[in-house]
C-alpha positions in Angstrom: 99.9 70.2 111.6 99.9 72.5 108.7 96.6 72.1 106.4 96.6 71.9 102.8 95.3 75.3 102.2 98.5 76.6 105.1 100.7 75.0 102.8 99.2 76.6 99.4 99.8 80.0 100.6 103.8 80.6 100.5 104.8 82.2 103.8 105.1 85.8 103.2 107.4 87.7 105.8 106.5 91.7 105.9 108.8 94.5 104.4 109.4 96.3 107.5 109.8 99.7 105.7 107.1 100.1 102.5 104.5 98.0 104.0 104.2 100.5 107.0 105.4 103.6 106.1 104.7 103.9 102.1 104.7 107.5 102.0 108.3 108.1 103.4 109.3 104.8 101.3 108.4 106.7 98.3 110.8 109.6 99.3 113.4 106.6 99.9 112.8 105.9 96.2 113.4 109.1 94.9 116.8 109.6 96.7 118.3 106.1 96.0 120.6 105.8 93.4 120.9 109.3 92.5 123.6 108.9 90.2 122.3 106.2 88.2 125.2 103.5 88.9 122.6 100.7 89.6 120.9 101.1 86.6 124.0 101.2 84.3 125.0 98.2 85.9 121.9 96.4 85.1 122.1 97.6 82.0 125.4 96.3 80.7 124.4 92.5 82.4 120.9 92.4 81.2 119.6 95.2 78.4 115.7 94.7 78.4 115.3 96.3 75.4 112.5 94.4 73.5 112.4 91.9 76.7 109.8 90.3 78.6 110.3 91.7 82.2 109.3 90.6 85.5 109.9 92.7 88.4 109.4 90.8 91.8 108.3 92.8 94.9 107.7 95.6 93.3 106.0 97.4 95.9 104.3 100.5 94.4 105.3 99.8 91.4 108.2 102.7 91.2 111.0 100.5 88.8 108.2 99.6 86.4 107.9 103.2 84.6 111.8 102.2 83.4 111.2 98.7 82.4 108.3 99.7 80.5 109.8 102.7 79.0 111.9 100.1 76.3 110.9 96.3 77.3 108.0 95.1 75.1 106.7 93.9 78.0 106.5 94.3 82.1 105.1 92.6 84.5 105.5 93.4 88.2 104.7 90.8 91.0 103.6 92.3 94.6 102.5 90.4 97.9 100.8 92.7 99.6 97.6 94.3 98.1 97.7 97.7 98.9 101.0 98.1 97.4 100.1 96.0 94.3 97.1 98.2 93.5 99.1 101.2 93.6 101.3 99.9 91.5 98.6 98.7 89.3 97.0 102.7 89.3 100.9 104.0 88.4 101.0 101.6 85.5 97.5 102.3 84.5 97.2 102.7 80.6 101.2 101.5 80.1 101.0 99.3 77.0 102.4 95.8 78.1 102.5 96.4 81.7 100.6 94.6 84.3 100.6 94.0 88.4 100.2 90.2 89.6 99.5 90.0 93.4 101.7 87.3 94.7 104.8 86.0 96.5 108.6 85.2 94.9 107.9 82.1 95.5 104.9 81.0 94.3 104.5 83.3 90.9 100.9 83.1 88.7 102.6 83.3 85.4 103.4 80.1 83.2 106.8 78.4 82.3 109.5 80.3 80.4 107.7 83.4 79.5 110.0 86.2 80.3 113.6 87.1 79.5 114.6 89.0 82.7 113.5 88.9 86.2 114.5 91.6 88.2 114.3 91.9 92.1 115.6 94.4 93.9 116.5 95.1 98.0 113.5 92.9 98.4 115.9 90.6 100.9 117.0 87.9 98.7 120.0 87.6 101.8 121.3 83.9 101.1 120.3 81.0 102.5 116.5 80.5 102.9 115.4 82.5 99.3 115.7 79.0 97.6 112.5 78.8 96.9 111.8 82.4 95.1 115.2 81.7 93.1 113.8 78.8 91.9 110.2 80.1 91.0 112.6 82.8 89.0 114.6 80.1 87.0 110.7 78.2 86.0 109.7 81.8 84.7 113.1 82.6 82.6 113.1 81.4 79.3 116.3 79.6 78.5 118.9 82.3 77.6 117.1 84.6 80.1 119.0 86.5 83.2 118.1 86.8 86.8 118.7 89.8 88.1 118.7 90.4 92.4 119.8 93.7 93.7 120.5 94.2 97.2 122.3 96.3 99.5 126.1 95.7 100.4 126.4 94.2 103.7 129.7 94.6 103.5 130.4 98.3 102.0 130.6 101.3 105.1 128.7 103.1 106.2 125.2 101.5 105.3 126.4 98.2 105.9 127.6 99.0 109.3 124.5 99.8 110.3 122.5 96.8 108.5 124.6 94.6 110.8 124.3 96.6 113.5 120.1 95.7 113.7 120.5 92.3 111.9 124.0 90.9 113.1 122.6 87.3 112.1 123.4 88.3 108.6 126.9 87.2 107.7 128.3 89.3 104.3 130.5 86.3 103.6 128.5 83.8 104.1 125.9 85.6 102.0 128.7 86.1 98.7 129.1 82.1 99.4 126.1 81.2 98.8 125.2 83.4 95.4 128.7 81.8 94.1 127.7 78.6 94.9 124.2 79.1 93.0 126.1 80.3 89.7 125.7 84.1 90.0 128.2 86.6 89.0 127.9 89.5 92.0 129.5 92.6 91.2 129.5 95.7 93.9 128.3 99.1 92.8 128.6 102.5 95.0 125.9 104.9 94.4 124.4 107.7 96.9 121.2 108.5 97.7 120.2 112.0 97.6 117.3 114.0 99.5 116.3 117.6 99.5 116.3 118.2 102.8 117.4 116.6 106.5 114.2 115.9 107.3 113.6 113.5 104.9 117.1 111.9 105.5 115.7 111.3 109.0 112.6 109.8 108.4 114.2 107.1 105.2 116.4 106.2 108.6 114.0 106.3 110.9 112.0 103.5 108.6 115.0 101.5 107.9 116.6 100.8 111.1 115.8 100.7 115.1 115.5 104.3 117.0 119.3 103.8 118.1 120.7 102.9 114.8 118.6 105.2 112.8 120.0 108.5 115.3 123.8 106.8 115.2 123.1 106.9 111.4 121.9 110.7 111.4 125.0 111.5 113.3 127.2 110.2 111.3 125.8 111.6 107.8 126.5 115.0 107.4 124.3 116.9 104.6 121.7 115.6 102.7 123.0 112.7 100.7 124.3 109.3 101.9 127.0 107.0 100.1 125.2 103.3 99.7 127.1 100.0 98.0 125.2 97.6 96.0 125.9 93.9 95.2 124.2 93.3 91.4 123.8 89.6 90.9 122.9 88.0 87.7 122.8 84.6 86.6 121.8 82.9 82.8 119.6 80.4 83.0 121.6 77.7 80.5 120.2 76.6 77.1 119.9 73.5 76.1 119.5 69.6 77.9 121.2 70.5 81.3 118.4 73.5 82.2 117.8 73.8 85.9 119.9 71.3 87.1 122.7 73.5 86.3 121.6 76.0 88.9 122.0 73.8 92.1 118.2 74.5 92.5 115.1 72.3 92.2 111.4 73.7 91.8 110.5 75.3 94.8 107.0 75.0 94.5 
């Protein structure tokens, strides 16, 4: 039997890329979206320009910087410590930014007090992120947009090889479950970009089991790779109907 304090701590399942490896995941962040698509996208569905921003699992902190750059203010939310305190020395002196240490699901920041949250490829996969979507939805102010980036299961080649090291994950079954939950998913193809092979390697070699990552190398000439995106947003209503709108319940 779980204790009381078990239960007070949301279960928090490791990233199995940035946790480990940070210094190659910061090369990963530098090559991804190279062209910018993922941003515009954002963009058009949720301008943060004079928003309240929270980014969940930021890691280091490396979306912050453009958040900051035009929201009034920006707040990222990190579980594991190490990664929270570097993003807490990038964002050091930013006016209106701050780093939380905490899970998706269980958030230290009060009712209806930002205007965007923003997730990205931090494996908000479908069924079984209830609770974090519904710690989003207590934090958005009515009006406000949810905003959960992650990787096209669907769109070849880097989809391929997702489901080649996690066939439990169903694309379909994934698209069902943000439609039923009221989002509006949109697919966007971007490429990342390195400045060498080597790096190209080692991004792989952190993202995917030893045969995997080599079938990947093979099959990726040069030094940049063509990735899909699914964006999905959703508004959280105005007005009497709120939450209940959603299909979610506080997941608290």
């Amino acid at each position: 039997m779980r204790t009381w304090r078990q239960r007070s701590r949301p279960q928090v399942t490791p990233s199995p890329n940035i946790w480990h490896w940070p210094e190659v995941y910061a090369v990963e962040n530098r090559a991804q979206d190279s062209t910018g698509a993922v941003w515009r996208a954002l963009r058009e569905r949720c301008d943060w320009t004079g928003a309240d921003v929270l980014d969940v699992g930021c890691g280091d902190g490396f979306h912050l910087p453009v958040f900051a750059a035009t929201a009034r203010t920006a707040v990222g939310a990190e579980p594991h410590p190490p990664l929270a305190e570097a993003a807490r020395r990038r964002m050091a002196g930013t006016p209106g930014a701050r780093v939380v240490t905490a899970p998706a699901q269980r958030l230290p920041l009060p009712d209806a007090c930002v205007d965007v949250v923003h997730a990205r490829t931090a494996y908000f996969f479908g069924p079984g992120c209830e609770p974090g979507l519904a710690e989003a939805e207590r934090v958005l102010r009515p009006g406000g947009v949810l905003a959960i980036v992650d990787l096209d299961l669907a769109a070849p080649p880097y989809g391929d090889w997702m489901r080649a090291d996690a066939p439990q994950l169903d694309p379909a079954e994934v698209e069902r479950f943000f439609d039923r939950h009221g989002f509006e998913s949109v697919p966007v193809a971007s490429q990342w970009r390195f400045d060498d092979r080597a790096e190209l390697a080692a991004v792989l070699g952190i993202e995917f089991s030893a045969p995997v990552a080599a079938r990947a190398l093979r099959e990726t000439p040069g030094r940049t790779l063509p990735v899909g995106y699914r964006v999905r947003t959703r508004r959280k209503p105005t007005g009497l109907l709120g939450a209940r709108s959603t299909g979610l319940s506080g997941g608290r």
